[in-house]
N, C-alpha and C positions, 0 to 999 in steps of 0.2 A: 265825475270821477271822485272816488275817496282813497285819500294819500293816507296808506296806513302805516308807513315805514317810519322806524324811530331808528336816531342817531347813537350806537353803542358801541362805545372803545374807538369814534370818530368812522364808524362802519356805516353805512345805511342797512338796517335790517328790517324784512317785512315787504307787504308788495302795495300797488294800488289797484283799486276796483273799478272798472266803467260800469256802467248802468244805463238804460237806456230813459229811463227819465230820471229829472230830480228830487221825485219821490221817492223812489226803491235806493238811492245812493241814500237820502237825506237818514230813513229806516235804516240801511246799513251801518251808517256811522255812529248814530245812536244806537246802536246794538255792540258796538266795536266801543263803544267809551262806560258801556256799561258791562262789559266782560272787563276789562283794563280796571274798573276801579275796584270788581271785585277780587279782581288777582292783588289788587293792592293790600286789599282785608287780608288777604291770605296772608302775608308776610306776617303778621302778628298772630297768625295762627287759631284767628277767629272761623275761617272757613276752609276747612282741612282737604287736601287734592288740587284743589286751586292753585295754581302754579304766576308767580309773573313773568312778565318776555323775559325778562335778563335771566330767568332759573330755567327759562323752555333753551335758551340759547347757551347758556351755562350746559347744559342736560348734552345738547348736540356735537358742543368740542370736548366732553367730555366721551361721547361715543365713538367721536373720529378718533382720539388717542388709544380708545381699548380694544377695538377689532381690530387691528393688526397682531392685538396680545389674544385673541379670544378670549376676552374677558369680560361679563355681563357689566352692567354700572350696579348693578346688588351687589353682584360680588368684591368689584372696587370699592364700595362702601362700606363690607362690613372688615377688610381689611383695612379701611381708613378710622375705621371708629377704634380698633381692636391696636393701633398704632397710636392714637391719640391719648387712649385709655392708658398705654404703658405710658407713653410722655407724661402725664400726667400723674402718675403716681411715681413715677421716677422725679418729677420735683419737690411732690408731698414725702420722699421716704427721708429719714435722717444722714446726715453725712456720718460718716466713720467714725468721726473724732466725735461725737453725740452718743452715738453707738454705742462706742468704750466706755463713756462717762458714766452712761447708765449701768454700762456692766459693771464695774469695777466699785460702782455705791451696789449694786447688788451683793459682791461677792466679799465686800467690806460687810456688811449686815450681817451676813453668813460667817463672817471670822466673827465678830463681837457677839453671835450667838452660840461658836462654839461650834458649827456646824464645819468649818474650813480654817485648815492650817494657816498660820500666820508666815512658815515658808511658802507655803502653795500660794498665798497674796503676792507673796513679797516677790514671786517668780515669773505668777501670772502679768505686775505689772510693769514689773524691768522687760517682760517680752516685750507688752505694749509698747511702752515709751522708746525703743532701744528698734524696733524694727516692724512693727506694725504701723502706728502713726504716721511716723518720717515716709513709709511707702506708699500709703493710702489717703494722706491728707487732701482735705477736698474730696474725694468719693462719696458720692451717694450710694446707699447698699446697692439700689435696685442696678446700678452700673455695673457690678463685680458681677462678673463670671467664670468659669473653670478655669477657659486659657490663661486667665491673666493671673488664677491662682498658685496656677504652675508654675506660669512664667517667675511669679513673684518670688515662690518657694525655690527655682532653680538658682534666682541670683542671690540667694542666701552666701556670704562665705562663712567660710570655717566648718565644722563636721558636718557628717551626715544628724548626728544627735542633736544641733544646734537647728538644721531644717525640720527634722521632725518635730521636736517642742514646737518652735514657730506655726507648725503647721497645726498642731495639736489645740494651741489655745487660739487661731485664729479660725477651728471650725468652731470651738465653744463659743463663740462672739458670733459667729452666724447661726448658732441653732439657739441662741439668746435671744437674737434680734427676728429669728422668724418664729418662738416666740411669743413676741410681742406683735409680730403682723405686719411688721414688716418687709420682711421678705417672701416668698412663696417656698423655697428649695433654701436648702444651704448648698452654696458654691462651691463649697472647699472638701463638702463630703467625697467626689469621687478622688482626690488628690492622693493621690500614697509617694511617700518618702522608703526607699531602701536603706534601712540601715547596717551597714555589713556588720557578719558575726565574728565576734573573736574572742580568744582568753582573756581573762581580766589579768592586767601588766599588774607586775610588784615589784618596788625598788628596789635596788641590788644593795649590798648592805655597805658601795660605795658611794652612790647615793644619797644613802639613808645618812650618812656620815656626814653629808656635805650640808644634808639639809640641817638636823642636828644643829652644825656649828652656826649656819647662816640665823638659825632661831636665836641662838645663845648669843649672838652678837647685834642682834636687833635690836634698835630703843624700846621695843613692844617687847621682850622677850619674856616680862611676868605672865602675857597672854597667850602668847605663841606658842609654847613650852608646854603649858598646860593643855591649850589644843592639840597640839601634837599627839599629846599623848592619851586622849581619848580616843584620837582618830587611829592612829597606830599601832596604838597595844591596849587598846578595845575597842575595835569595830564600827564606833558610832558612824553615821552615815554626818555629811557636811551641815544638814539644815537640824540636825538633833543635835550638833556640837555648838554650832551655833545661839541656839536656845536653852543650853543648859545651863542649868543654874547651880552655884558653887553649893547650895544645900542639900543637893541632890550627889552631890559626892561625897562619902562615908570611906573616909581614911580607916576610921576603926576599925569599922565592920568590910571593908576590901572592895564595897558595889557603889556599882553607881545607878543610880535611876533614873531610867528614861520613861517620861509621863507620857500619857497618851496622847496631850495636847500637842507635842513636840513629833511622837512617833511615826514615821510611812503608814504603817500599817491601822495604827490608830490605839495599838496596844502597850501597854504599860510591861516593861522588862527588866529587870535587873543584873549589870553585865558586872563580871569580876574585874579587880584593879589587879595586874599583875604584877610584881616584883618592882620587873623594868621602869612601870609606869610612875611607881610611889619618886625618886629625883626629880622630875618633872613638874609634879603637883604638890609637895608635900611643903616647897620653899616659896609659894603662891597661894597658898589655900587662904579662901576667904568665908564671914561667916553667910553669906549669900553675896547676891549680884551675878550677873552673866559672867561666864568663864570667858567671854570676847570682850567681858568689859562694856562701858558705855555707848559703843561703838554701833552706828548701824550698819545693818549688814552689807553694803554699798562699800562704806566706809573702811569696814574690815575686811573687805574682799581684796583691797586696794593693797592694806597692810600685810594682807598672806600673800598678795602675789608677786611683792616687793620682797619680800624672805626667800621667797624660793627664786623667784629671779636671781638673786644672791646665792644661789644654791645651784646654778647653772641652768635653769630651767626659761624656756621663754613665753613673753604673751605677745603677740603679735596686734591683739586691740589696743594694745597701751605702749606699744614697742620699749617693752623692756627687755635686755638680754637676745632681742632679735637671732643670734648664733646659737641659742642655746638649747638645748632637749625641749622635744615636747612634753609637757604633762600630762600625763593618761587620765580621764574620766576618774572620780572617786578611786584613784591608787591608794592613797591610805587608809581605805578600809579592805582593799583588795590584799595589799601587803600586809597586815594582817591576821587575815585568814589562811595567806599563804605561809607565813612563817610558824602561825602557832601548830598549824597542822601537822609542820615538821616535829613537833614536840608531843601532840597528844594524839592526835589521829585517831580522834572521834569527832564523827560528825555531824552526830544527836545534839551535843553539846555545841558543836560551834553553830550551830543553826539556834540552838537556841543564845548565844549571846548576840548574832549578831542579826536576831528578829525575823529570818527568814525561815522558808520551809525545809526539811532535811532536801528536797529532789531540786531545790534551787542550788544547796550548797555543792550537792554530789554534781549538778550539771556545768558549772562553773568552775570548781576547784578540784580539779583532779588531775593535775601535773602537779608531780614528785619534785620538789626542790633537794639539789643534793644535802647531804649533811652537812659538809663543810661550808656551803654558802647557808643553811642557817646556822649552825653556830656564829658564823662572822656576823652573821643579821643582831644576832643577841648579842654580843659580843662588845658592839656600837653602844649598848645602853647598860651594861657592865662596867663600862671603862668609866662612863657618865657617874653612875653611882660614887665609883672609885675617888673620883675630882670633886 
């Protein structure tokens, strides 16, 4: 007899052979230890097909587990390989917060080239810090998917305008990162945000009154006053007020200069100073430096929203004024356009101060404000002069 059975996982596996003499068993076993040592060789991949017991008996609960699925053992390996290969590059991809690092030295390179606005930095990286990171921290790219971008983008508070940005610079972060080869797809591309449509609001010249005073009583009001009145009685948009610089105001000459580096559009404009605007700027005028002053924009965002808080308006991120009006999206360049129209109603012209196309202006600004609510509009910055 040759006892061929080996002891695996405490199982006896294998059978034993009788013989009728001691020759043809003694050949047998010697055949049986010289198969065994070459399956040994196999394991190191010296002699290829060669199988050991434990891979022939690995092989056969491997088969009892997949006929009940009909499933060949090829075919469960090459989903096993095709499963491994993601785990595996899902530990090799960079986490989130690596991600942005690289983006944000990119699109820093690109501002000190001159290529990207120093608003469009300064926006792209308060989205970051303020609501990508804190959601994503720890994520590796290859983790993120659709749902969870939805999901992400649903539990956004505050506007609709506030998820679509969010959504906006967190596909540019995936089509950054894939790229770099990171990723295969970007995630966030099938995502869409609705953002409902509507007239652009302009403060009523009660309002406008309130805000006025709450600037004039401000410790900031040498800055405030001056912003106001770019924003208000010349159109500039927030991130062109912000950037401009006191030399680019020409009392003399009535304009003001918005440079390309500061402009949406990328184009250099020169908007008229009207009447209203000279109280405002003419008791602050400097021979340069920011019209917001030293102030970054973080910083001054904090001091405009503490004016108008004071002017009844509420932030609900910083609970100031919690009872009080919302603030409408860029209303001071909407109010604006809304009052001067009562006055010239041309809108060749307002499109060119306020750097848009005429079919932008005509599609946005076409409710008729009565006459008597603008004259009281003007009226607000009359009295100003007056004092």
């Amino acid at each position: 007899m040759v006892d061929a059975r080996q002891s695996i996982k405490g199982k006896a596996i294998g059978r034993r052979f009788f013989f009728e003499t001691q020759a043809l068993a003694l050949k047998h076993a010697d055949d049986l230890r010289k198969e065994r040592a070459l399956s040994g060789v196999a394991v190191h991949g010296a002699i290829p097909g060669v199988m050991t017991e434990a891979e022939r008996i690995d092989c056969l609960e491997a088969l009892n587990l997949l006929r009940p699925l009909r499933c060949s053992l090829f075919e469960a390996a090459q989903l096993a390989k095709a499963h491994l290969e993601r785990r595996r590059v899902y530990h090799s991809t960079p986490t989130i917060e690596k991600a942005w690092s690289d983006y944000i030295e990119q699109k820093t390179q690109e501002f000190q080239r001159g290529e990207f606005r120093k608003k469009s930095l300064t926006s792209v990286s308060s989205t970051g810090r303020r609501l990508i990171i804190p959601a994503w921290k720890g994520r590796r790219l290859e983790s993120i998917n659709t749902p969870d971008v939805q999901k992400w983008i649903n539990s956004i508070p505050g506007s609709a305008h506030t998820r679509r940005d969010a959504k906006t610079v967190f596909g540019q972060l995936m089509n950054f990162s894939r790229a770099q080869g990171w990723i295969a797809a970007n995630p966030a591309e099938p995502v869409t945000v609705k953002v409902p449509v509507s007239e652009p609001s302009a403060l009523t010249p009660q309002q406008t009154a309130r805000l006025l005073t709450a600037c004039k009583r401000h410790e900031h009001a040498s800055l405030l006053l001056p912003y106001l009145a770019v924003c208000m009685l010349a159109g500039l948009r927030p991130g062109e007020a912000e950037q401009l610089d006191w030399k680019d105001v020409n009392l003399s000459t009535s304009q003001i200069q918005v440079r390309p580096k500061t402009s949406k559009g990328g184009r250099s404009r020169y908007v008229d100073i009207i009447l209203e605007a000279l109280p405002l700027l003419s008791p602050y005028q400097r021979k340069g430096g920011l019209l917001i002053g030293d102030h970054s924009v973080s910083s001054w965002t904090k001091i405009w929203q503490e004016a108008r808080a004071k002017a009844g308006f509420r932030f609900v991120g910083r609970d100031l004024n919690l009872k009080g009006e919302e603030w409408p999206d860029d209303v001071l360049r909407h109010t604006f356009a809304t009052y001067w129209l009562t006055r010239h109603t041309d809108r060749n012209r307002l499109a060119d101060q306020m750097g848009n196309s005429v079919a932008v202006i005509n599609r946005h600004y076409r409710r008729a404000v009565p006459k008597a609510e603008g004259e009281a509009f003007w009226a607000t910055f009359s009295d100003l002069k007056k004092t």
